[in-house]
Residue frames relative to the residue before (quaternion, step in Angstrom):
aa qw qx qy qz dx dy dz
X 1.0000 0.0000 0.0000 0.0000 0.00 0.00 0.00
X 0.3158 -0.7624 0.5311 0.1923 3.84 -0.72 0.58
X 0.6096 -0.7236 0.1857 0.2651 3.01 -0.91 0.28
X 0.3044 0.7162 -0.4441 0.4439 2.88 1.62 0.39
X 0.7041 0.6245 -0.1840 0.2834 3.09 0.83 -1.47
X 0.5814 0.5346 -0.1289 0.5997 3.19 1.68 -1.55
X 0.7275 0.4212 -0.2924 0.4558 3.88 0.45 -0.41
X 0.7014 0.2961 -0.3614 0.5383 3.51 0.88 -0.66
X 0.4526 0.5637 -0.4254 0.5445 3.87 0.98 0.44
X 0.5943 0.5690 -0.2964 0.4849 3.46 0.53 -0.66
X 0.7363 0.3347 -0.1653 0.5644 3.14 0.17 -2.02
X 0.6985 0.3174 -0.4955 0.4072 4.26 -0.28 -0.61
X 0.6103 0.4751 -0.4623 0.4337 3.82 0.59 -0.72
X 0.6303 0.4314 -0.4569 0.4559 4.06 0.40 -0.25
X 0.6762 0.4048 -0.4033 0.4649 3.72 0.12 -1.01
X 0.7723 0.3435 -0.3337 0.4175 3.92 0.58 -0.44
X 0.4488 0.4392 -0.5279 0.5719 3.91 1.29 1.06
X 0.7574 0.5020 -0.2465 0.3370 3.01 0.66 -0.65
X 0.5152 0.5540 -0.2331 0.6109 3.38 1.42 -0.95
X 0.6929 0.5280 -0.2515 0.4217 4.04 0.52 -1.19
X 0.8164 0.1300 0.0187 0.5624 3.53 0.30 -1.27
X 0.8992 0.0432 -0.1607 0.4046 3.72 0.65 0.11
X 0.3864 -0.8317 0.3986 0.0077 3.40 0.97 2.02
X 0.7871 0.3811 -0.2229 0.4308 3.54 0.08 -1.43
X 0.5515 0.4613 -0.4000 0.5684 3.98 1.05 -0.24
X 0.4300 0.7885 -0.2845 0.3353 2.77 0.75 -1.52
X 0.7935 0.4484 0.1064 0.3975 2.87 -0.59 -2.18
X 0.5730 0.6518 -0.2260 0.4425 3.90 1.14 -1.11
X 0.6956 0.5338 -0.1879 0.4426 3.63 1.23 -1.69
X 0.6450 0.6023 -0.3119 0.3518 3.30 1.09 -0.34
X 0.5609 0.6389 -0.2511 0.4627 3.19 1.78 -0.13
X 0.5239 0.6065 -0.2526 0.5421 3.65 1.28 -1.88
X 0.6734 -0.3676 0.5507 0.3287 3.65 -2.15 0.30
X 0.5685 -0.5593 0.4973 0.3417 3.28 -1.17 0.44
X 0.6538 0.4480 -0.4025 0.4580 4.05 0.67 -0.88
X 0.8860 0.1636 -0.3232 0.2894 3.81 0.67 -0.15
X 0.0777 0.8447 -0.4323 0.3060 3.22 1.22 1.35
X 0.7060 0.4933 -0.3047 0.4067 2.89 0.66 -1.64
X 0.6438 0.6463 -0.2700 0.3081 3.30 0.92 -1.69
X 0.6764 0.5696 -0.1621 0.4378 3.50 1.20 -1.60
X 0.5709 0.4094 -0.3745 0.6052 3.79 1.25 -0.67
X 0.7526 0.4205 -0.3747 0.3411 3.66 -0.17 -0.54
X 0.4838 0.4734 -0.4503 0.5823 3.38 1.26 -0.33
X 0.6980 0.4210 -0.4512 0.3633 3.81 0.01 -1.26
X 0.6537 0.5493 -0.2866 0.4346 3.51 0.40 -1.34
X 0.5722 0.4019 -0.5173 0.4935 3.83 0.47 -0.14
X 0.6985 0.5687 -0.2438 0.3596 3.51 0.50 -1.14
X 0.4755 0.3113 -0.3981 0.7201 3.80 1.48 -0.52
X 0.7875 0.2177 -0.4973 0.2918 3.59 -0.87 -0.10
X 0.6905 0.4985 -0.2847 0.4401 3.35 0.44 -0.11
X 0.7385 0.3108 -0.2482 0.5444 3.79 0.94 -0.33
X 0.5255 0.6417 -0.3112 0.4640 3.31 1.97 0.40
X 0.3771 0.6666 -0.4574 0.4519 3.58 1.61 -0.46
X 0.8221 0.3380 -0.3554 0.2892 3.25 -0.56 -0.47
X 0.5524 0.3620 -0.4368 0.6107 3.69 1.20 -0.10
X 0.6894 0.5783 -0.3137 0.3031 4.30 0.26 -0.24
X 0.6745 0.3667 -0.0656 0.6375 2.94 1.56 -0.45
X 0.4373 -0.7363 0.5121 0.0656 3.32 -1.58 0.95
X 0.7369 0.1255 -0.0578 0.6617 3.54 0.98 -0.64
X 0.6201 -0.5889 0.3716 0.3613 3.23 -1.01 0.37
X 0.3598 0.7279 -0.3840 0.4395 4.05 1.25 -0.78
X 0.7864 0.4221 -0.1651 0.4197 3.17 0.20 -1.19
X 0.7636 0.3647 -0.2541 0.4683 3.64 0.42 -1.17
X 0.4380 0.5098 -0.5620 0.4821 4.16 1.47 -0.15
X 0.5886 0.6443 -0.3831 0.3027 3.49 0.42 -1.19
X 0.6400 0.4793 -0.2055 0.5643 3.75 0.60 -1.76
X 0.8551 0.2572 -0.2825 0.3504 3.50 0.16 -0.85
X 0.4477 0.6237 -0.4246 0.4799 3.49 1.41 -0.12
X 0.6259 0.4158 -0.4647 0.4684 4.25 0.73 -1.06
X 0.5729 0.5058 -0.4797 0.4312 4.29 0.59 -1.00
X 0.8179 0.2996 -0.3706 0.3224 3.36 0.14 -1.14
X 0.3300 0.6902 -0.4373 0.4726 4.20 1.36 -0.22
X 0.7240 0.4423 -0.1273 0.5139 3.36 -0.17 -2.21
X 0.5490 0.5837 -0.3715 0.4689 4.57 0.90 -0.37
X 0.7352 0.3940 -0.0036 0.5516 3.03 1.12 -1.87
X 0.3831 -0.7585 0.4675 0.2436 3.74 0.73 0.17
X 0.3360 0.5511 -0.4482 0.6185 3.53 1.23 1.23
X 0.3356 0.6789 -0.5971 0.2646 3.53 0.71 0.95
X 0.5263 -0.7299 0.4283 0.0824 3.84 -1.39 1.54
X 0.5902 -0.3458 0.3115 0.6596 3.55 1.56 0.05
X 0.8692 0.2401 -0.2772 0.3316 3.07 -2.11 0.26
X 0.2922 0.6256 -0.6346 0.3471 3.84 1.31 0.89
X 0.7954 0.3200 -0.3785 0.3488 3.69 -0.02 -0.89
X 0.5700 0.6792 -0.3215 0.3323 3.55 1.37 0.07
X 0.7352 0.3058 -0.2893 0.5313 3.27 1.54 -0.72
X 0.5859 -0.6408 0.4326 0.2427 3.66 -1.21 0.89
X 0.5680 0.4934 -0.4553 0.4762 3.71 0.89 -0.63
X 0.5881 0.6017 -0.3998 0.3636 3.89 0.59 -1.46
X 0.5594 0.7369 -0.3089 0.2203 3.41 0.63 -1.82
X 0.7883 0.3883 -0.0493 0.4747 2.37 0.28 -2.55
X 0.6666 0.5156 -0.4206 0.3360 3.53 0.45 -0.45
X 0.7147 0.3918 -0.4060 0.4133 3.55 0.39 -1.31
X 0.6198 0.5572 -0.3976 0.3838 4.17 1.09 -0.60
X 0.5083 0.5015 -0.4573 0.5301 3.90 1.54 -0.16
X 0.4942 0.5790 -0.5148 0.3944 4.11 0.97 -1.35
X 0.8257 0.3685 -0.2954 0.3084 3.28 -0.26 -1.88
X 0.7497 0.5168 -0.1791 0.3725 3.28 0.66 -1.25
X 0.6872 0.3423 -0.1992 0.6091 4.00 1.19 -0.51
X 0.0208 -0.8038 0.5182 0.2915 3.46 1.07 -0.67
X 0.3455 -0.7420 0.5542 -0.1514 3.12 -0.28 2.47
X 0.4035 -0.5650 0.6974 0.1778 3.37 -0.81 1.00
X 0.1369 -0.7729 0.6050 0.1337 3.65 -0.57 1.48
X 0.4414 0.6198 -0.4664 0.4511 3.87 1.57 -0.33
X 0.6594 0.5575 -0.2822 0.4180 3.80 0.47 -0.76
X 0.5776 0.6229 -0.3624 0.3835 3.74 1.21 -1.26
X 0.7407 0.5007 -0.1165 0.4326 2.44 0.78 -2.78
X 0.6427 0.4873 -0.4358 0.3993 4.38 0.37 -0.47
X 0.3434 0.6448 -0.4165 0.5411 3.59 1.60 -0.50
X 0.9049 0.1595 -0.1850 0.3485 3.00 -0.44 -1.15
X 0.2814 0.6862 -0.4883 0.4599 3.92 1.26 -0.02
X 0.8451 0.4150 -0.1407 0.3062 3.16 0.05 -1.70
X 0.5038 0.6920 -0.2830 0.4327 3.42 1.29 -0.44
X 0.5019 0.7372 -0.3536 0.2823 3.05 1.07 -1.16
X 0.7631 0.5493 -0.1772 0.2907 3.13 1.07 -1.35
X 0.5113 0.6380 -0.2957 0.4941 3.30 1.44 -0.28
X 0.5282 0.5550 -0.5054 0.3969 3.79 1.42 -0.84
X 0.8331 0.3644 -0.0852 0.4072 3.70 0.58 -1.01
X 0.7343 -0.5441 0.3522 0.2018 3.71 -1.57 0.71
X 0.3893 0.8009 -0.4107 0.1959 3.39 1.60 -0.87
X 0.2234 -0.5437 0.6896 0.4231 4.23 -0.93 -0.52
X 0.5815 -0.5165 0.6261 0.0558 2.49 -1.96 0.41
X 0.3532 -0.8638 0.3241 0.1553 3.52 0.58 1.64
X 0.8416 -0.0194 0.2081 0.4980 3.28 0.21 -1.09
X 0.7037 -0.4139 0.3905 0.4254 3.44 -1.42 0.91
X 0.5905 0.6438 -0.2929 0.3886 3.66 0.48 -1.63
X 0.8010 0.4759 -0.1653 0.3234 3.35 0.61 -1.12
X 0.4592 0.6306 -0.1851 0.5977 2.81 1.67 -1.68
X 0.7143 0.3289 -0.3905 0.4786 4.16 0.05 -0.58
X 0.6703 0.5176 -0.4032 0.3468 3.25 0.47 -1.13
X 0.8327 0.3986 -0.2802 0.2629 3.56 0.43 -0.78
X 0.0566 0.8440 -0.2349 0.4789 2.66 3.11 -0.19
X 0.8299 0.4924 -0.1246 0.2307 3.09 -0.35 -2.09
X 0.7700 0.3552 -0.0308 0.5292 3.07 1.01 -2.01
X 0.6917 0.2390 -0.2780 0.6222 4.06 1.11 0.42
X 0.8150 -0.0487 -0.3133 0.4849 3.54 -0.49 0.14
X 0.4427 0.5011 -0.5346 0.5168 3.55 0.12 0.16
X 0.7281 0.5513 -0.2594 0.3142 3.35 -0.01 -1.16
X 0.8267 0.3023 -0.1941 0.4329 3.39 0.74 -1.36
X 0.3067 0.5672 -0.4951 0.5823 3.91 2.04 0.06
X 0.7822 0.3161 -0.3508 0.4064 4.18 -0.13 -0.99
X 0.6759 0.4174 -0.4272 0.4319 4.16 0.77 -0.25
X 0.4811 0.6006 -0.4061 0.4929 3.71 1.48 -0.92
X 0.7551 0.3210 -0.3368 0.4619 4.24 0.56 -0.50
X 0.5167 0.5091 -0.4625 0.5099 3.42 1.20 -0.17
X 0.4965 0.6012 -0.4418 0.4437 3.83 0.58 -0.62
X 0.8721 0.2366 -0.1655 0.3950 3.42 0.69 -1.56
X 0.7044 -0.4359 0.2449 0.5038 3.51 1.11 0.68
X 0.6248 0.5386 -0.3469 0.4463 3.61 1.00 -0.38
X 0.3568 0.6114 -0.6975 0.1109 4.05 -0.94 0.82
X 0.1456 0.7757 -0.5828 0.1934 3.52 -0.75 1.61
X 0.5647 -0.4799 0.4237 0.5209 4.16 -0.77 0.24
X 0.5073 0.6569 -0.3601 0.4259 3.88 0.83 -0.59
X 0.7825 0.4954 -0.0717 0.3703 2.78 0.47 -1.45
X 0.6888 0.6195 -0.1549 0.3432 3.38 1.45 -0.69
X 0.6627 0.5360 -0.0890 0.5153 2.06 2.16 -1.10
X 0.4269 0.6988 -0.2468 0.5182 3.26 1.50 -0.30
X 0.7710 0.2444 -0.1417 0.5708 3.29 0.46 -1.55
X 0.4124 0.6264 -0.5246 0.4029 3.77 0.68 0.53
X 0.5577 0.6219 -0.2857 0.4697 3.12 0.81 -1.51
X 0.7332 0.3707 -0.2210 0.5255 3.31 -0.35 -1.97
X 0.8332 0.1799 -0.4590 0.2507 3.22 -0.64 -0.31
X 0.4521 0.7660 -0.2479 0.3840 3.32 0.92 -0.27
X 0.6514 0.2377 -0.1047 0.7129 3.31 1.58 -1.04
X 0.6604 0.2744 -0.5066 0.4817 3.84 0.14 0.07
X 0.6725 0.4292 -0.4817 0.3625 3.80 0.37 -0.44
X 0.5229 0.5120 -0.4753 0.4883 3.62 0.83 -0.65
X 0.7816 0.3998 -0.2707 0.3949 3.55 0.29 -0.68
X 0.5541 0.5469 -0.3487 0.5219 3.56 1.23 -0.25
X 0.7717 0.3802 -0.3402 0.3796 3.43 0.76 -0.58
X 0.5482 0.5530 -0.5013 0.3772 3.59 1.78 0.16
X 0.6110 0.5380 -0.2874 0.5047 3.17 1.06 -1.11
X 0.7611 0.2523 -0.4432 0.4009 3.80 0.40 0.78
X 0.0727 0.8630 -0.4743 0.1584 2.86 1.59 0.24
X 0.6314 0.5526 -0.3319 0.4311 3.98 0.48 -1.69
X 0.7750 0.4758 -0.1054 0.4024 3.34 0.25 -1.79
X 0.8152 0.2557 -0.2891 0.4318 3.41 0.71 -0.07
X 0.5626 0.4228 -0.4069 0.5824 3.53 1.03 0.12
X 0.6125 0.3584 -0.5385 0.4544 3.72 0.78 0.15
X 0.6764 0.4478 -0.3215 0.4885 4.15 0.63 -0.30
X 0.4333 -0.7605 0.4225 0.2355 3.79 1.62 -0.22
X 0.5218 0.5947 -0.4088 0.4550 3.49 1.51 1.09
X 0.0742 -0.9173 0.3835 0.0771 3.20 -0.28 1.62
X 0.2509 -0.7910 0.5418 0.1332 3.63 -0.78 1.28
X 0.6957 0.4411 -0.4241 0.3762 3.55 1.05 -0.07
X 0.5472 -0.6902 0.2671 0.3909 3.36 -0.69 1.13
X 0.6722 -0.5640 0.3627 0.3139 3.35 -1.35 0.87
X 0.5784 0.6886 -0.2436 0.3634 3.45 1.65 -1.71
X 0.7067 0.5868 -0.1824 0.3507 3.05 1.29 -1.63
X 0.6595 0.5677 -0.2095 0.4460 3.36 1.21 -1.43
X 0.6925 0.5451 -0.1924 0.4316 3.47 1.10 -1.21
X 0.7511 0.4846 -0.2663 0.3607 3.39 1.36 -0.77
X 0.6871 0.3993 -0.2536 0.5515 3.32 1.89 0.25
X 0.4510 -0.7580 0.2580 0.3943 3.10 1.78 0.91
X 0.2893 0.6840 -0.5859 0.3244 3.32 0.61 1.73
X 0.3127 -0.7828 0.4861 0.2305 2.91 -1.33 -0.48
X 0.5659 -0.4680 0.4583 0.5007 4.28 -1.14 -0.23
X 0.5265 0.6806 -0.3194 0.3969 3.75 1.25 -0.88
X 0.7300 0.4048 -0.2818 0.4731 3.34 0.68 -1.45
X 0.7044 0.4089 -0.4414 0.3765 3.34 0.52 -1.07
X 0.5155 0.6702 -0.3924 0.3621 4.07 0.70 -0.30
X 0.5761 0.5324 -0.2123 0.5827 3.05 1.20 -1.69
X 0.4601 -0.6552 0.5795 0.1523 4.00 0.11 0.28
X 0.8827 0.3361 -0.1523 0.2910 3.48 0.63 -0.03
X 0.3111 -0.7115 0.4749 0.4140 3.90 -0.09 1.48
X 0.1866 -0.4844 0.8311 0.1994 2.86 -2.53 0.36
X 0.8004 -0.3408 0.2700 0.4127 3.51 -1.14 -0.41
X 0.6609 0.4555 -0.2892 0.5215 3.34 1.34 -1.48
X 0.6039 0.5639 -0.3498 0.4416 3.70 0.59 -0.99
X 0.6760 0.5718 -0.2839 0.3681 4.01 0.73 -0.32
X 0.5803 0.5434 -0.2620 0.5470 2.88 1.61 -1.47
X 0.7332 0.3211 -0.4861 0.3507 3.51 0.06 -1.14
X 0.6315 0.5647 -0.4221 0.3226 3.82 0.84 -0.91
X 0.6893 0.4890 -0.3647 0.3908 3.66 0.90 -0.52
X 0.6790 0.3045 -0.5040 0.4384 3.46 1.03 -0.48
X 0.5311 0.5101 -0.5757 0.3553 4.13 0.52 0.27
X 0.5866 0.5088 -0.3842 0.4994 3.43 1.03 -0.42
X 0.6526 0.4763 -0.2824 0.5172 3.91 0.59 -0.59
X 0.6874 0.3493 -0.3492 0.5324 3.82 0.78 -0.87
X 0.4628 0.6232 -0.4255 0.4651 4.14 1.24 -0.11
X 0.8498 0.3688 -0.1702 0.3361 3.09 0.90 -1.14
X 0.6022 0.6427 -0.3187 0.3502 3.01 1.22 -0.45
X 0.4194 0.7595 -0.2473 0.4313 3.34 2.29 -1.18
X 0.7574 0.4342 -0.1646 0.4589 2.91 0.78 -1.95
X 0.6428 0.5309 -0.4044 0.3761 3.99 0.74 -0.08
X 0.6471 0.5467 -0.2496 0.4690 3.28 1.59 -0.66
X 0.5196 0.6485 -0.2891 0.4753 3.27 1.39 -0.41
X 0.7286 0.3536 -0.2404 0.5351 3.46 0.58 -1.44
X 0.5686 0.5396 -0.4524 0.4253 3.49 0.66 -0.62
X 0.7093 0.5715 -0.1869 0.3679 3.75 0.29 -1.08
X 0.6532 0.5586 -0.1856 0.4763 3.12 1.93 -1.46
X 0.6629 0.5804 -0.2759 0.3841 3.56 1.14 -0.86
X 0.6961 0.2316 -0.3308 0.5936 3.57 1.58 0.11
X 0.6842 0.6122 -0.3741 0.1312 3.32 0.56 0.82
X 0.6285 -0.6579 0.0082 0.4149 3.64 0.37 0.83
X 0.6644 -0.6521 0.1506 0.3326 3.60 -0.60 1.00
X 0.2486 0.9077 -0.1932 0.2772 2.61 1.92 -0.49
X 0.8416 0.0885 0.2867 0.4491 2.82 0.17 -2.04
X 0.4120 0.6184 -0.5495 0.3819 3.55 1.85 0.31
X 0.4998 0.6452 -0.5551 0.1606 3.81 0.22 -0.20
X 0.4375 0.8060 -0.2973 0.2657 3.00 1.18 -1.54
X 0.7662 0.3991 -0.1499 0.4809 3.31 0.63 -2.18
X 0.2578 0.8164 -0.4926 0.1560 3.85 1.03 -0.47
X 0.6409 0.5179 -0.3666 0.4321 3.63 0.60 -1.34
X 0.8217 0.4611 -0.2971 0.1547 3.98 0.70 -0.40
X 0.1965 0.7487 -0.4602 0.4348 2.63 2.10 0.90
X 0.7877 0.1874 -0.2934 0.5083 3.66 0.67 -0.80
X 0.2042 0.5222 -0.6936 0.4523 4.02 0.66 1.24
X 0.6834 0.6076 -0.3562 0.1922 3.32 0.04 -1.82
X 0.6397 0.6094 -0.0946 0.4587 3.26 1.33 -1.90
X 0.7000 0.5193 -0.2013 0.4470 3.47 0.76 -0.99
X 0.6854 0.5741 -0.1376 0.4263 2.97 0.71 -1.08
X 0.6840 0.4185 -0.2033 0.5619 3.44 1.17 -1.31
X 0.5216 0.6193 -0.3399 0.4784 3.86 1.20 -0.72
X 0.9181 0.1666 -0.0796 0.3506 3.04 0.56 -1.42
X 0.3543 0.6679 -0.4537 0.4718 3.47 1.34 0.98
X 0.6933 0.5861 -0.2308 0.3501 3.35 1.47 -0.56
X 0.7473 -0.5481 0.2011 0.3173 2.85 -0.87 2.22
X 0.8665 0.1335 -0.0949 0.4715 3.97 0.95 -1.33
X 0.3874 0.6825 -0.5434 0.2981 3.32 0.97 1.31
X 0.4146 -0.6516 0.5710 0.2785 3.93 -0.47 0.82
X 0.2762 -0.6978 0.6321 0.1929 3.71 -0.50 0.63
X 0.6491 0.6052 -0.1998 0.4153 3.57 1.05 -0.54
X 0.6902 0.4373 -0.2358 0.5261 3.30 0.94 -0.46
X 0.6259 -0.6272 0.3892 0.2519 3.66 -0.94 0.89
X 0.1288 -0.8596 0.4934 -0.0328 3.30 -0.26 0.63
X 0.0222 -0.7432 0.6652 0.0683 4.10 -0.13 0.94
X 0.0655 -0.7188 0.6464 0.2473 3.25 -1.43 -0.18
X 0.2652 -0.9000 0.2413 0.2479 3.71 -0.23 0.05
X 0.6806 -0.6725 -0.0495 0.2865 3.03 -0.91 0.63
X 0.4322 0.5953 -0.4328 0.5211 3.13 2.05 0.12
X 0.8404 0.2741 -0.3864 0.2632 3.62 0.34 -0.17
X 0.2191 0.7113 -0.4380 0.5042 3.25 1.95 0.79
X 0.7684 0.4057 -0.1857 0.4588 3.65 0.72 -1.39
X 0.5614 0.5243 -0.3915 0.5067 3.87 1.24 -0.63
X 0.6968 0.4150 -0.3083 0.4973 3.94 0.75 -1.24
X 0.6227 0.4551 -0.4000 0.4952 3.90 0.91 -0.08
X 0.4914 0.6285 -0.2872 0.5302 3.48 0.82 -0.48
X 0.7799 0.4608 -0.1660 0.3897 3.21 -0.25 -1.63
X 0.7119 0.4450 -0.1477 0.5228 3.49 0.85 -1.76
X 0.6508 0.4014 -0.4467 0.4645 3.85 0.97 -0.34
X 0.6943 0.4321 -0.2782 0.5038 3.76 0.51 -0.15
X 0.3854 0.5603 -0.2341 0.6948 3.79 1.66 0.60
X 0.3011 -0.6207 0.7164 0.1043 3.15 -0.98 1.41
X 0.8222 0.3307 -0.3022 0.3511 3.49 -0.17 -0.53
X 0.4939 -0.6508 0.5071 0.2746 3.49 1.46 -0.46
X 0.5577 0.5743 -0.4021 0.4443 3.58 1.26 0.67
X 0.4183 -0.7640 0.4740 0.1291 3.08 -0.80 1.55
């Protein structure tokens, strides 16, 4: 096989991890120039294979392992089977070619770590920090893709990630109180006289709402600072932020007085692709 061959294998085998298990990014790339697509799926696709460890794996032993070869293969101290796996490929050819902050990759995966294991999540503080270094993170490498790395910019992709991860961790709310992994801070739950129990127990009481509404209110506020920030930043590189048109949605869905945070929630992918659509033809990116 030549290498053409082996690269455009690469690159179709990312957009379809990426297209499979994470739609709304996914779904985002269709918007950006064609020359920094490619780049943008290989970022995304690290990010499904790496925020995927923890559903792939049974004990925790294992998933240090998986995330220990990403953070090797980061550090060029890869053990074999780099030129074998397509996601790697495509990445290190975005490094050279976007010049990827590999410190940024490799804290990605640091930060993951936490997901191998049952611990809560202590405190708001914490909850950003790990915020910071995953969705934040991949909004500040998605503008490096497009040529853009600036203090502005950082600040921007703070925001965004800040509000889609706050929102990512309601919307998994279901899935993780059924496996007993808690992402909503402990501080938070305790300070409206809740508990980790309730959230396990799958079901809101009154206190258990409040704390979710003010994570749902501190989501939202994120997400105002974002768009606000976004409206002076160059056109260039507003696609990138695209994916927080469907934050916006979520957020408004799930502030509402008769939404069950508990209950599973799909959206699909044609109306994933109408609220991307819509929000790209939208200064503000409101769906």
């Amino acid at each position: 096989m030549s290498s053409a061959d082996e690269g455009r294998q690469a690159r179709e085998f990312c957009a379809e991890l990426v297209r499979s298990h994470d739609f709304a990014r996914y779904g985002s790339t269709l918007f950006v120039p064609a020359d920094q697509r490619r780049g943008l799926l290989a970022v995304y696709a690290f990010n499904v294979e790496i925020s995927r460890v923890r559903e792939v794996v049974s004990q925790p032993l294992p998933g240090e392992i998986r995330l220990q070869w990403w953070t090797d293969m980061l550090a060029g101290e890869g053990h074999g089977g780099v030129e074998g796996n397509p996601v790697a490929a495509e990445l290190n050819l975005a490094i050279q070619n976007r010049g990827l902050p590999v410190e940024r990759l490799s804290r990605l995966v640091n930060e993951h770590q936490f997901d191998l294991y049952n611990d809560p999540m202590p405190t708001m503080a914490a909850l950003e920090g790990y915020i910071q270094d995953t969705s934040s993170a991949l909004f500040s490498l998605g503008a490096a893709v497009a040529g853009w790395q600036s203090p502005d910019i950082e600040h921007l992709a703070r925001h965004a990630g800040l509000a889609q991860g706050m929102a990512q961790v309601m919307a998994a709310l279901p899935l993780d109180a059924s496996r007993r992994q808690l992402f909503v801070p402990l501080q938070l739950l305790k300070s409206h006289g809740s508990g980790m129990e309730e959230v396990f127990a799958g079901k809101e009481t009154p206190k258990l709402r409040a704390a979710l509404n003010q994570l749902i209110a501190e989501a939202r506020g994120h997400l105002d600072s974002a768009l606000a920030l976004l409206s002076s930043t160059p056109p260039q590189v507003r696609p990138v932020f695209l994916p927080l048109a469907g934050v916006s949605r979520d957020l408004e869905r799930m502030a509402r007085a008769d939404t069950d945070l508990f209950t599973p929630h799909a959206t699909s992918r044609l109306r994933t692709l109408w609220t991307l659509w819509r929000a790209s033809r939208s200064r503000l990116f409101r769906a």
